[in-house]
PyMOL commands that place a pseudoatom at each C-alpha (Angstrom):
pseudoatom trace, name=CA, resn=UNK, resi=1, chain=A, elem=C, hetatm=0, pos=[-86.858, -41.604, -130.614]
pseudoatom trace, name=CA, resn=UNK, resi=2, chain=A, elem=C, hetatm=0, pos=[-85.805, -43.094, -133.971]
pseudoatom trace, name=CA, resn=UNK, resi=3, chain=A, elem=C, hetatm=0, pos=[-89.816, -42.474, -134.898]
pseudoatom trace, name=CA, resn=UNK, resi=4, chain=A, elem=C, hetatm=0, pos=[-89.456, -38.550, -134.463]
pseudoatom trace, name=CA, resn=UNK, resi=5, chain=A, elem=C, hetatm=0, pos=[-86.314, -38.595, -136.342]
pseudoatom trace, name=CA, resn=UNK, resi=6, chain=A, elem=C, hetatm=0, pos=[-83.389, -38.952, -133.153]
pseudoatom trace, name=CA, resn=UNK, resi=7, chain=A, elem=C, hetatm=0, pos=[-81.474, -42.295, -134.119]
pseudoatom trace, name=CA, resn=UNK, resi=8, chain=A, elem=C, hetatm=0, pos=[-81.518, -44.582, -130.767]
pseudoatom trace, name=CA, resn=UNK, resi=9, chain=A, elem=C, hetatm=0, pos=[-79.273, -47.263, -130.032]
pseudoatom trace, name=CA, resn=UNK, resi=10, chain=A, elem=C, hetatm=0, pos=[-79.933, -50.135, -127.260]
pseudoatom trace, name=CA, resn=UNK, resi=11, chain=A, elem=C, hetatm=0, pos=[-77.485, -51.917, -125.491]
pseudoatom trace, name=CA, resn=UNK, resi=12, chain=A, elem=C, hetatm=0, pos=[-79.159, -55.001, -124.134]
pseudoatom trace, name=CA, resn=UNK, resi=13, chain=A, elem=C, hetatm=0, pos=[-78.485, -58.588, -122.941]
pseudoatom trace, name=CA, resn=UNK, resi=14, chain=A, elem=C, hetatm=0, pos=[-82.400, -59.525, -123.402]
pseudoatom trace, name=CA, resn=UNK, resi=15, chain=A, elem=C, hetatm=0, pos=[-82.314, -59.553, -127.549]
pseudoatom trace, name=CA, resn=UNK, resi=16, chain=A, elem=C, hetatm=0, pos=[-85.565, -60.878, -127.669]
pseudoatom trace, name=CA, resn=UNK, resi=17, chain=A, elem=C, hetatm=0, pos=[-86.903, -58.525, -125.456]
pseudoatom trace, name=CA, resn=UNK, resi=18, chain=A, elem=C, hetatm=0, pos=[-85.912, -55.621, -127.315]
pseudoatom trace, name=CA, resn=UNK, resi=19, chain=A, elem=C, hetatm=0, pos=[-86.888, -57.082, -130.617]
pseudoatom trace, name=CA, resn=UNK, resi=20, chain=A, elem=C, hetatm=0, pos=[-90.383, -57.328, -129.338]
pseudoatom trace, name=CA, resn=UNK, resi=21, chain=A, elem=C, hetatm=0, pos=[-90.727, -53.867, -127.832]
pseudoatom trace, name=CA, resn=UNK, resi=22, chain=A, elem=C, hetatm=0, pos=[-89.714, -52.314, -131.270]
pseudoatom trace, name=CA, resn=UNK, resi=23, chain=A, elem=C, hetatm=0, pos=[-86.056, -50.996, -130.769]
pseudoatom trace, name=CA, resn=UNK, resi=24, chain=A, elem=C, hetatm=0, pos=[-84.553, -50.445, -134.085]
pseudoatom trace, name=CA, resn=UNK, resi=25, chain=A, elem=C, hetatm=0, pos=[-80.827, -50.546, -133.439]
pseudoatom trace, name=CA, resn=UNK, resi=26, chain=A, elem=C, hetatm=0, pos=[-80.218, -53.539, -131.005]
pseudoatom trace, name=CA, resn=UNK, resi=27, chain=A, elem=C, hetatm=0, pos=[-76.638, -53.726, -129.760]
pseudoatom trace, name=CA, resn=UNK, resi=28, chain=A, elem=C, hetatm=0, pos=[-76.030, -57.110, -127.355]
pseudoatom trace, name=CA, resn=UNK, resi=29, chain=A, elem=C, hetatm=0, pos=[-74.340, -56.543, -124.007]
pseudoatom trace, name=CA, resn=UNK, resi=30, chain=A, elem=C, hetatm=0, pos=[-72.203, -58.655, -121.800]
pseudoatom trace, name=CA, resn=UNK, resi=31, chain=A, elem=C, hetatm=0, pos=[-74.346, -59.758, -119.586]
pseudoatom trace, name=CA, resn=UNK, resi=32, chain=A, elem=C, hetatm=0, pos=[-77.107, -59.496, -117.426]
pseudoatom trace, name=CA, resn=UNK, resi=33, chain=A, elem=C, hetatm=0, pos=[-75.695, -58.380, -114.170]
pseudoatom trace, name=CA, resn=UNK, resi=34, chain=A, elem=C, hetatm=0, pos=[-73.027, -55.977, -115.909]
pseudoatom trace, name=CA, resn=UNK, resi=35, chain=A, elem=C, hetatm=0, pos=[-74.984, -55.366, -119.495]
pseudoatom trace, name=CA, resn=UNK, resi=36, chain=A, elem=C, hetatm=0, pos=[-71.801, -52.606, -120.393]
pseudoatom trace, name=CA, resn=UNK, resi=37, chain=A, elem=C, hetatm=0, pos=[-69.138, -54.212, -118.621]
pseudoatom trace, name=CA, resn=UNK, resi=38, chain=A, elem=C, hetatm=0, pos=[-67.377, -57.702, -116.923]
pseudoatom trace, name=CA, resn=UNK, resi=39, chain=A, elem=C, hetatm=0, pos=[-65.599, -56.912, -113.561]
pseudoatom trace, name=CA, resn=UNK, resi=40, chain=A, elem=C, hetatm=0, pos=[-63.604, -59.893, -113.839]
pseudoatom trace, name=CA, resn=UNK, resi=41, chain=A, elem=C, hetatm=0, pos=[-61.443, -57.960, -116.663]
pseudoatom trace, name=CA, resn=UNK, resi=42, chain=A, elem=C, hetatm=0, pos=[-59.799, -55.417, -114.302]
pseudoatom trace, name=CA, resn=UNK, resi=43, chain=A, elem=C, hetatm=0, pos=[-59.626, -52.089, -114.825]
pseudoatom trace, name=CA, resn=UNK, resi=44, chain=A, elem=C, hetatm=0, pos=[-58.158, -51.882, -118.745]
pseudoatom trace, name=CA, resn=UNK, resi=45, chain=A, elem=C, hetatm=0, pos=[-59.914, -54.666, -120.126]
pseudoatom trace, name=CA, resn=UNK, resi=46, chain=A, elem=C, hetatm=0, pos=[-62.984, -53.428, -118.430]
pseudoatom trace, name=CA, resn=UNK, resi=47, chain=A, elem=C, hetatm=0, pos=[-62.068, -50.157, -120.201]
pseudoatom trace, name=CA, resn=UNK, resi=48, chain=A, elem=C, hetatm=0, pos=[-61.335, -51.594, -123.761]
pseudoatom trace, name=CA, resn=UNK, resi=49, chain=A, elem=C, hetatm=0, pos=[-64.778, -53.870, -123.433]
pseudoatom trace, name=CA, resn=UNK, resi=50, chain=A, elem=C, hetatm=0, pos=[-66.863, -50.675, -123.081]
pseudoatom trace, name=CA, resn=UNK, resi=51, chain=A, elem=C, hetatm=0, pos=[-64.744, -48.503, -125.747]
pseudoatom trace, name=CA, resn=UNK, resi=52, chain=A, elem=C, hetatm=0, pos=[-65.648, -51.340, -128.299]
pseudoatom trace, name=CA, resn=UNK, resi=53, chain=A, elem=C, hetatm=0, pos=[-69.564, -51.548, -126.717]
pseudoatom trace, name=CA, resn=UNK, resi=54, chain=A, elem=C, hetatm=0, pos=[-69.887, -47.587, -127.385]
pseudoatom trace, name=CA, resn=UNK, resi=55, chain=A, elem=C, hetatm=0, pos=[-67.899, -47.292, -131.014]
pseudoatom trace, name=CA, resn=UNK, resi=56, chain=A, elem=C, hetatm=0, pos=[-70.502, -50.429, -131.756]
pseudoatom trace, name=CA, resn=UNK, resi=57, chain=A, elem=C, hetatm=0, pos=[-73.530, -48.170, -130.456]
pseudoatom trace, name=CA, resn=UNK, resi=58, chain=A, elem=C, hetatm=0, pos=[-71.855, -45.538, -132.686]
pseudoatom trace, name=CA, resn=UNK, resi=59, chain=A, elem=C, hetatm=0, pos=[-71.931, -47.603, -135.298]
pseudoatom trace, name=CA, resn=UNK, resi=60, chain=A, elem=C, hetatm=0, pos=[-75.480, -48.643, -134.974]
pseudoatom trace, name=CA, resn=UNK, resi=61, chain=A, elem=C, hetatm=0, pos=[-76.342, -44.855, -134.565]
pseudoatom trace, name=CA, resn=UNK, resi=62, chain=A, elem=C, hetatm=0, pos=[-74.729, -44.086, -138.059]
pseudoatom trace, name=CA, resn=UNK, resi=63, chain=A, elem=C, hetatm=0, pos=[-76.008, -46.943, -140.120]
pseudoatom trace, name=CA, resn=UNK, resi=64, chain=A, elem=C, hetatm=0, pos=[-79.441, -45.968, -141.929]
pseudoatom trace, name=CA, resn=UNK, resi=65, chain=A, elem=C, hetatm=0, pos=[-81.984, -48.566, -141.392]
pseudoatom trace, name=CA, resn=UNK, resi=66, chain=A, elem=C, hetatm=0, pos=[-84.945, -49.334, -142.889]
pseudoatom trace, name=CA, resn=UNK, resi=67, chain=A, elem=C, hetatm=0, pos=[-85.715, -52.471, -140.588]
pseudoatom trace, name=CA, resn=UNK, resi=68, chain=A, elem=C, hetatm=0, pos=[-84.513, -53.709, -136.688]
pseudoatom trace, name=CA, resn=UNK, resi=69, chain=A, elem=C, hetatm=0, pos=[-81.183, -54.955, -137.381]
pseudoatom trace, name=CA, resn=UNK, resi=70, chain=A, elem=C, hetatm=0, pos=[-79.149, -56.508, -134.222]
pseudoatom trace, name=CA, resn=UNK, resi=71, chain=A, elem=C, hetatm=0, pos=[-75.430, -54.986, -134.419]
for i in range(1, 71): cmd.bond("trace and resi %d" % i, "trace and resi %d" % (i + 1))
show_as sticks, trace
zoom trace
């Protein structure tokens, strides 16, 4: 997307992975079963963790790049 001019961002556990595949805005996740999310936090902290994933995505969507650059 970011090639035809739509900024992208990933959220990802598998950094690497991403890297390799070309994704310009790489934004780590919590972890592979639950890559947005931890159930163990309850329902607020599950909540805040995914406010702070997204405004970081936002973030990463915003920023002008002119290389892959892990957020």
């Amino acid at each position: 997307m970011d090639r035809e001019g739509v900024p992208a961002a990933l959220i990802t556990t598998l950094i690497s992975v991403a890297k390799n595949v070309g994704a310009n805005r790489i934004v780590p996740g919590t972890g592979v079963p639950h890559v947005t999310g931890n159930p163990d936090l309850g329902p607020e902290g599950e909540r805040a963790l995914r406010a702070a994933l997204v405004e970081r995505a936002l973030t990463a969507l915003t920023t002008p790049l002119e290389e892959q650059r892990v957020f």
